[in-house]
N, C-alpha and C positions, 0 to 999 in steps of 0.2 A: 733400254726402255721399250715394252711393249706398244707395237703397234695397234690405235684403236683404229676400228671400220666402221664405217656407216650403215646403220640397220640391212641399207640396202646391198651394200655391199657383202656382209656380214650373208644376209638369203645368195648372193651370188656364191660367196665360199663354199656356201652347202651344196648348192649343186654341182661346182664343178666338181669338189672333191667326189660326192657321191657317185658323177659319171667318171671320172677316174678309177676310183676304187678296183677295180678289177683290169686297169695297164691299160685301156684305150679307150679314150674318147668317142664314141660313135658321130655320125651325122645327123642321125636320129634323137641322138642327147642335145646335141649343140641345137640342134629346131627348135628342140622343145623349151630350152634354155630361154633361147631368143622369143619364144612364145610366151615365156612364161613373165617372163621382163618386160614384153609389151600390154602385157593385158592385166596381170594382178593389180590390186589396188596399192599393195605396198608399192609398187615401183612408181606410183601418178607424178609425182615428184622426181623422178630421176633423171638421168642427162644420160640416155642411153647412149651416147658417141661415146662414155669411158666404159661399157659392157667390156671389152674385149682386153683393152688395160688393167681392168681386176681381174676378168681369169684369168691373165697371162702372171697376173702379182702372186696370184693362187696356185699356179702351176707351179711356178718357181719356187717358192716356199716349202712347196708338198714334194720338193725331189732335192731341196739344199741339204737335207742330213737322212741321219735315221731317226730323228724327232719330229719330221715336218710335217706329219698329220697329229701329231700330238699339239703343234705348236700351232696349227689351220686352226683343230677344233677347241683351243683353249682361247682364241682372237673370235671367232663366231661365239660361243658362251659368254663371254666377256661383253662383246658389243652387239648382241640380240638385246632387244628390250622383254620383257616378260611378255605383252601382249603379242607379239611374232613370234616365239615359241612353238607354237604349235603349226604355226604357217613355217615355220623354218621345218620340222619334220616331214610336213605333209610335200613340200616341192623335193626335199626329199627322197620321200618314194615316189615320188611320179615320174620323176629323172629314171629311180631305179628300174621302176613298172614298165617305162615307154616304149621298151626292147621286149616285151612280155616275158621275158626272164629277167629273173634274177637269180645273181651268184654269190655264191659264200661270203664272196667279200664285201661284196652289197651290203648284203645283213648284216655282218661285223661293224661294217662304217654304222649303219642305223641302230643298233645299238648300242655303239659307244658316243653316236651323236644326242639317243635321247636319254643317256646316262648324265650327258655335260649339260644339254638341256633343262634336264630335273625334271622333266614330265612322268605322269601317273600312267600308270599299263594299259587304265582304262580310254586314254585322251589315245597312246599310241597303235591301241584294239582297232579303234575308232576309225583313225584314220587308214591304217594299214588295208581294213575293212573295205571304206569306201573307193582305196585306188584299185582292190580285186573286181569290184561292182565295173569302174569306169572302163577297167582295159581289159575284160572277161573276152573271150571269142565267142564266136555261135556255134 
């Protein structure tokens, strides 16, 4: 029996896998993680004392086989609601953007996340667009 998550938890999945995605966790990911759970609206509701208990459920999962990102991103599609969709991409790339690089793998997770997703190129344009605008340098 598949495991379902909670929307919120579900936006948790997304990021840590995303700042996984390329073999190490930064310090910089995990801020903005914990930033990003204190201030979004999706989280108003949440019991941030288990943040660290889901990614550690997440972590775990994403290193039990050679399906575990297969099995991450089919539990996030599954228990995303349609209206989080697009906010599940967008913290996404901000995880990925927050290091001002990004790597092959990055990319690869994001578009096999907004494949599972079901978002339009134009919603993914969109967004990809306004994390270049936020973390541009001078």
């Amino acid at each position: 029996m598949r495991q379902t998550l909670s929307p919120e938890a579900a936006l948790i999945y997304t990021m840590v896998t995303m700042s996984a995605a390329e073999g190490e966790i930064t310090n910089t990911e995990l801020a903005r993680i914990g930033s990003l759970v204190d201030h979004l609206p999706a989280f108003g509701e949440f019991d941030k004392e288990t943040l660290v208990r889901i990614a550690e459920d997440c972590g775990e999962l994403l290193s039990s086989d050679d399906h575990g990102l297969d099995h991450v991103l089919e539990m996030i599609a599954e228990s995303m609601p349609e209206k989080l969709r697009d906010t599940a991409y967008a913290v996404a790339v901000d995880i990925a953007a927050v290091d001002l690089h990004v790597a092959q793998e990055e990319l690869r997770f994001l578009q096999l996340l907004a494949d599972r997703l079901d978002l339009d190129k134009l919603t993914v344009a969109a967004i990809e667009r306004a994390a270049r605008a936020r973390y541009r340098k001078l």
